[in-house]
C-alpha positions as CSV (number, residue, x, y, z in Angstrom):
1,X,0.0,0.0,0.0
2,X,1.5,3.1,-1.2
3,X,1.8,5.5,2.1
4,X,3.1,8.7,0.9
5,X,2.3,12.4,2.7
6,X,2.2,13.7,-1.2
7,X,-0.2,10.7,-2.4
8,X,-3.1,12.1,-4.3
9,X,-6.5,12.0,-2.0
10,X,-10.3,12.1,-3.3
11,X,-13.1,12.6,-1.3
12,X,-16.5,10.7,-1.9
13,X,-19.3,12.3,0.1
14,X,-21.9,14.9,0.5
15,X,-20.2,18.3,0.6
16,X,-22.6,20.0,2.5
17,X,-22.3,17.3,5.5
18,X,-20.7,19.2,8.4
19,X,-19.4,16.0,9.5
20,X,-17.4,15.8,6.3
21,X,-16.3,19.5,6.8
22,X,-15.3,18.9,9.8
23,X,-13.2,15.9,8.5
24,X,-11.9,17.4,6.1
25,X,-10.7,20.6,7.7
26,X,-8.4,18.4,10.1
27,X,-7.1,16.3,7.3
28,X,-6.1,19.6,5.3
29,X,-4.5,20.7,8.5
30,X,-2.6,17.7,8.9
31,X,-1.6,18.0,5.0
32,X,-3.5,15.3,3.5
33,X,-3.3,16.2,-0.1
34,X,-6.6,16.3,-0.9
35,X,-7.1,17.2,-4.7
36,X,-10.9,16.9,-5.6
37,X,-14.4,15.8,-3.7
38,X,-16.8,14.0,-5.8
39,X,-20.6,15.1,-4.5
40,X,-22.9,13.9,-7.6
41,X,-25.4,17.3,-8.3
42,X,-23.0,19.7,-6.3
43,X,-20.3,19.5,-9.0
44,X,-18.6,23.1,-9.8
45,X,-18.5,24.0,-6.5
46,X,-15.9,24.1,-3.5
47,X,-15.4,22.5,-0.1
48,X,-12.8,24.5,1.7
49,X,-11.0,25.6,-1.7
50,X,-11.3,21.7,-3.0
51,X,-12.9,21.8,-5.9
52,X,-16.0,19.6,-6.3
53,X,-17.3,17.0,-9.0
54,X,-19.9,14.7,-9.4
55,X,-18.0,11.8,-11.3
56,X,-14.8,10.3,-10.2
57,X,-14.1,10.7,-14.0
58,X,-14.7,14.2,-14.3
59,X,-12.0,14.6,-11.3
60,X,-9.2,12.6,-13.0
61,X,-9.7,14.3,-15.9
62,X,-8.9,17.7,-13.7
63,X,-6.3,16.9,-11.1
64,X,-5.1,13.5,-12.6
65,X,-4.7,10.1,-11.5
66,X,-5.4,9.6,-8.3
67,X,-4.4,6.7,-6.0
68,X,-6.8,6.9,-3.0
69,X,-10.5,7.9,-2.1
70,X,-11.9,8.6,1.3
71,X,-15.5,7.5,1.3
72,X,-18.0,8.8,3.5
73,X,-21.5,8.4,1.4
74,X,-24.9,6.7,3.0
75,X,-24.6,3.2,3.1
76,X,-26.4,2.4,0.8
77,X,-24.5,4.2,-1.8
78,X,-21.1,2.9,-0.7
79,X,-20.9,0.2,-3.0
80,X,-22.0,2.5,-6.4
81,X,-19.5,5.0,-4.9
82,X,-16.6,2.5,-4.3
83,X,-17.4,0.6,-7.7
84,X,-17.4,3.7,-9.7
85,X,-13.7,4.7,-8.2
86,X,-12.5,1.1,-8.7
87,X,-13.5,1.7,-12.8
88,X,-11.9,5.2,-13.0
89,X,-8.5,3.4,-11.5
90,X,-8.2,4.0,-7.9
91,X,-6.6,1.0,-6.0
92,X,-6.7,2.3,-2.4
93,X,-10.3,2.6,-1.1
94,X,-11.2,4.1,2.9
95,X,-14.6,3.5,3.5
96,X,-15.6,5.6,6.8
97,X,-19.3,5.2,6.6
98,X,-20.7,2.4,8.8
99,X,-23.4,0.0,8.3
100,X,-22.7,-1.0,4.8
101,X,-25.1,-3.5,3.5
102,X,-22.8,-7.0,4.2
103,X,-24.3,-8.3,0.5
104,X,-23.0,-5.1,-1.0
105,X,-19.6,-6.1,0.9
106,X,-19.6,-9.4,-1.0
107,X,-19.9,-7.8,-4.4
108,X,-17.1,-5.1,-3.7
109,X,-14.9,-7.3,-2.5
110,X,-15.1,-9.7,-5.4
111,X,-15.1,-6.6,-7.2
112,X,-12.1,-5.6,-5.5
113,X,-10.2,-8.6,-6.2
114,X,-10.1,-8.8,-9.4
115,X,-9.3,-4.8,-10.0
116,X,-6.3,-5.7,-7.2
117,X,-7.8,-2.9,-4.8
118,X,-7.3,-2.5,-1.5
119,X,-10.2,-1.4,0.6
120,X,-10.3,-0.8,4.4
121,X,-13.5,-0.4,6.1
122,X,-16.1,-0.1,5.9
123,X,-16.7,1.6,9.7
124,X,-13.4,2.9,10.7
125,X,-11.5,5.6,11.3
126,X,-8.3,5.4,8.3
127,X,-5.2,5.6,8.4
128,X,-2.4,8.0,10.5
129,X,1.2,7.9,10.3
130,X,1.7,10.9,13.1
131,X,3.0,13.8,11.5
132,X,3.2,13.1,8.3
133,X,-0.3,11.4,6.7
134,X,-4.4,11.2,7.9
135,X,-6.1,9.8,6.4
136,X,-9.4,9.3,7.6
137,X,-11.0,10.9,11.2
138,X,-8.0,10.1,13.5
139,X,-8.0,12.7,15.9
140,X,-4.1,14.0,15.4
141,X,-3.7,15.3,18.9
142,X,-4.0,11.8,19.9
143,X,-1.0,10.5,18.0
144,X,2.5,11.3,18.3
145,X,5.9,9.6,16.7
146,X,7.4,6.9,17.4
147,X,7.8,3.6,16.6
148,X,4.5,1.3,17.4
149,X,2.7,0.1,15.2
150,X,-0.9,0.3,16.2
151,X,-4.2,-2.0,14.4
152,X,-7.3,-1.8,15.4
153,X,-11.1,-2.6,14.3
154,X,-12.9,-0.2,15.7
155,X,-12.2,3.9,15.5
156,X,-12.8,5.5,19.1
157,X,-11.1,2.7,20.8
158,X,-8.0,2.6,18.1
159,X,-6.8,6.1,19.1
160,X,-8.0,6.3,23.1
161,X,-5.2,3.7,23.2
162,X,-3.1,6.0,21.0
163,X,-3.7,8.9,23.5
164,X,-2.6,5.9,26.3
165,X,0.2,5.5,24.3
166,X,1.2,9.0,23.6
167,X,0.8,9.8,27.6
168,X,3.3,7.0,28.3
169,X,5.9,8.4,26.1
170,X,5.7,5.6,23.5
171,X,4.7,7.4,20.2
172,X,3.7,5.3,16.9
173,X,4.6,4.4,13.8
174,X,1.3,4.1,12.5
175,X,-2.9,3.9,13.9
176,X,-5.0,1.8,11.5
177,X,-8.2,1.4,12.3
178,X,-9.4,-1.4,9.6
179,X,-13.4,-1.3,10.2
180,X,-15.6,-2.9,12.6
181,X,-18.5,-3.8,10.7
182,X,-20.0,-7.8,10.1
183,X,-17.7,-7.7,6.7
184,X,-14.7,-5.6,6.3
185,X,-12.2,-5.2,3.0
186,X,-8.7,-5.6,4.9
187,X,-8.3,-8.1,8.1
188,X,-5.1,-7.7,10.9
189,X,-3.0,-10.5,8.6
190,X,-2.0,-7.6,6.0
191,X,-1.7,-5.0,8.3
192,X,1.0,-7.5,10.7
193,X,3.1,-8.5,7.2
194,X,3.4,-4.6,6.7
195,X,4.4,-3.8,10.0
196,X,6.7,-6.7,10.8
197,X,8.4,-5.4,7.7
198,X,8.3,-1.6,8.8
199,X,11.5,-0.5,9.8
200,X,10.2,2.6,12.0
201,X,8.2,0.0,14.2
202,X,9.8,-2.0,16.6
203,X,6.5,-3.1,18.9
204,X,3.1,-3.6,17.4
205,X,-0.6,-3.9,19.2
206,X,-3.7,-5.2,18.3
207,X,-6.9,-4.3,18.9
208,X,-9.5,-6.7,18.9
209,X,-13.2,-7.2,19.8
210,X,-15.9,-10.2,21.0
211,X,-17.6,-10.5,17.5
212,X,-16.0,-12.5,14.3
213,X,-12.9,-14.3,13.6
214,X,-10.4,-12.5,12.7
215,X,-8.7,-11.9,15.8
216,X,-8.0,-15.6,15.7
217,X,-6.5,-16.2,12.7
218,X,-3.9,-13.4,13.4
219,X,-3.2,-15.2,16.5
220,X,-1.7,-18.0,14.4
221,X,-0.4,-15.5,11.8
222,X,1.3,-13.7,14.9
223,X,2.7,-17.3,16.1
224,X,3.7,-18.6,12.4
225,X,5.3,-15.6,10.9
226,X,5.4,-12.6,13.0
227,X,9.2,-11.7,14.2
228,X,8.5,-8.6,16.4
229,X,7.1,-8.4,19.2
230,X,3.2,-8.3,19.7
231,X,1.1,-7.0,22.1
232,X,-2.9,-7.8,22.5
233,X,-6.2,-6.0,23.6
234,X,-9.8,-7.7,23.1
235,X,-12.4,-5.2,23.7
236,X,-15.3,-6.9,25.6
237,X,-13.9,-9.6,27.8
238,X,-17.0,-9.2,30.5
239,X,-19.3,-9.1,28.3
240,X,-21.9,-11.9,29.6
241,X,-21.1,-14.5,27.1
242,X,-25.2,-15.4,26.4
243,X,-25.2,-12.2,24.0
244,X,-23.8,-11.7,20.8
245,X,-22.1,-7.9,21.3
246,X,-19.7,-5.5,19.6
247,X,-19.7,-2.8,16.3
248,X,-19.9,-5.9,14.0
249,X,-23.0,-7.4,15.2
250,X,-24.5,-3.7,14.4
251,X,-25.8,-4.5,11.2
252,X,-28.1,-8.2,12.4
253,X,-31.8,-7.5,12.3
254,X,-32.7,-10.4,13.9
255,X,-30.6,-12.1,17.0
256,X,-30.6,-15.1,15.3
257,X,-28.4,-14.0,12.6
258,X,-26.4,-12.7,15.3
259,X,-25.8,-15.6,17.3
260,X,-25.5,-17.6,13.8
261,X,-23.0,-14.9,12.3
262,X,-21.4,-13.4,15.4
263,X,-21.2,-15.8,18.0
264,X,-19.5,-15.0,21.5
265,X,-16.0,-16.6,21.0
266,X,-14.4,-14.8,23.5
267,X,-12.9,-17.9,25.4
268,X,-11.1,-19.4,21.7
269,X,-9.8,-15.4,21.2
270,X,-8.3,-15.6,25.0
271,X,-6.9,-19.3,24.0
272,X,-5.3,-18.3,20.6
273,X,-3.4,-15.4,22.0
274,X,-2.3,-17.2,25.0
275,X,-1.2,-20.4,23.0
276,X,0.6,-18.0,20.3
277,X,2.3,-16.7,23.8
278,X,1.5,-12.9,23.0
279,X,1.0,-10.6,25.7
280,X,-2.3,-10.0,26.7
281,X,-3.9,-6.5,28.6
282,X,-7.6,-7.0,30.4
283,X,-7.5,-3.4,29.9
284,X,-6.5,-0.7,27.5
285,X,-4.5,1.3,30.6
286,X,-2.4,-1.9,30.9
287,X,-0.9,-1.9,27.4
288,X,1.5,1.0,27.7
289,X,3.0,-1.4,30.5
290,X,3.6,-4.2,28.3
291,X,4.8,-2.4,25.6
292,X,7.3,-0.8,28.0
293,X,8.5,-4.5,28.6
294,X,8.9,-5.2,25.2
295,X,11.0,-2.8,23.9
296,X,13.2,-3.5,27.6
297,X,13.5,-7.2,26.1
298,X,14.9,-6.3,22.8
């Protein structure tokens, strides 16, 4: 994934949303090189001196290729929204908007595939490399440099342990918060290979929640392939384990497709870590701690 402060950023939303002002004003501060926004109907207008189109087309043909798009649409509009940047040849796609239809998911992601796309989300909060790049609605006061590497599925929790982080002195390499919805694009095994091979991160720490399976597999990915040292939080470990919980059960209608498609696995989560002997905190407040450790050991 191409990480770059002077990478080439679209916007896909509704420029009159004072969310996505507000979003976009701290990215600019932070110097996100935003280029264009695409808001179909509000085309030859401005958001905060970013010029504004209603095809993705219509902005490549202006500002040139571009490489990533930030998309904050409704729901149901992500997939037309991320399909229509996939055909006008963007290959990095930030979905921030949450409950995306998970049958819409299916279709991107096949979509995706094929078009070799990456696409994070949808329901998180980006990407931050402190400093230099946000993507995304990172806070940036939160983050500071350094060299942890920080992966997490859901947004608020992702960078209140980056604020824990930055309080203990131990500033980050990187905060990616890779979605927390019932289907997401990108899982933690990515995000692991690219830090394990990041040579500004010397620690990395996962955040995890209750619902789905992914924190599992990067247990074993962790215990098969990861060299640096790992550190692990599961959000939700006294949750009362009858009821299916967390940001990815969100979009269930019913609770039997919760307990069908989300079912409380906290127990295997606790068992993977602790038989792939990483480190685990039963609290976000414990993790600077470990970290601290370590970095001591190395």
């Amino acid at each position: 994934m191409n990480l770059t402060p002077d990478s080439k950023v679209l916007i896909q939303g509704n420029a009159a949303s004072q969310a996505l002002i507000h979003a976009v004003l701290n990215m600019k501060a932070y110097g996100t090189n935003i280029v264009a926004c695409v808001s179909p109907s509000q085309g030859g207008g401005y958001l905060q001196d970013i010029p504004i189109f209603d095809l993705v087309e219509q902005a490549q043909v202006k500002v040139g290729p571009v490489e990533t798009s930030i998309i904050w649409v409704n729901p149901y509009q992500v997939l037309d929204a991320a399909l229509e940047a996939i055909e006008a040849g963007v290959r990095q796609l930030l979905i921030i908007t949450k409950g995306m239809p998970p049958l819409d998911m299916v279709r991107l992601i096949r979509k995706a595939e094929v078009a070799e796309t990456i696409v994070i989300g949808p329901n998180c909060a980006g990407i931050i490399i402190p400093n230099q790049l946000l993507w995304g609605v990172h806070p940036g006061e939160f983050y500071t440099p350094g060299s942890i590497g920080l992966i997490g599925r859901g947004s608020r929790l992702t960078y209140e342990i980056a604020f824990q982080l930055t309080q203990a002195k131990l500033g980050q390499s990187i905060g990616v918060s890779i979605g927390s919805d019932l289907m997401i694009g990108s899982s933690f095994i990515p995000w692991l290979q690219i830090l394990d091979e990041d040579d500004q991160t010397d620690v990395i720490v996962l955040v995890g929640e209750v619902s789905g399976h992914g924190e599992e597999e990067a247990a074993s990915y962790i215990a098969e392939t990861i060299d640096k040292p790992v550190i692990a939080y599961i959000a939700g470990l006294h949750l009362p384990n009858s009821q299916a919980m967390g940001h990815s059960c969100t979009l269930a209608t019913s609770k039997l497709i919760a307990q069908t498609m989300c079912p409380p696995t906290i127990d295997s989560k606790i068992s993977a870590f602790k038989q792939a002997k990483i480190p685990l905190a039963d609290r976000p407040s414990k993790i600077p701690a470990l970290v601290k450790k370590c970095l001591k050991n190395k």
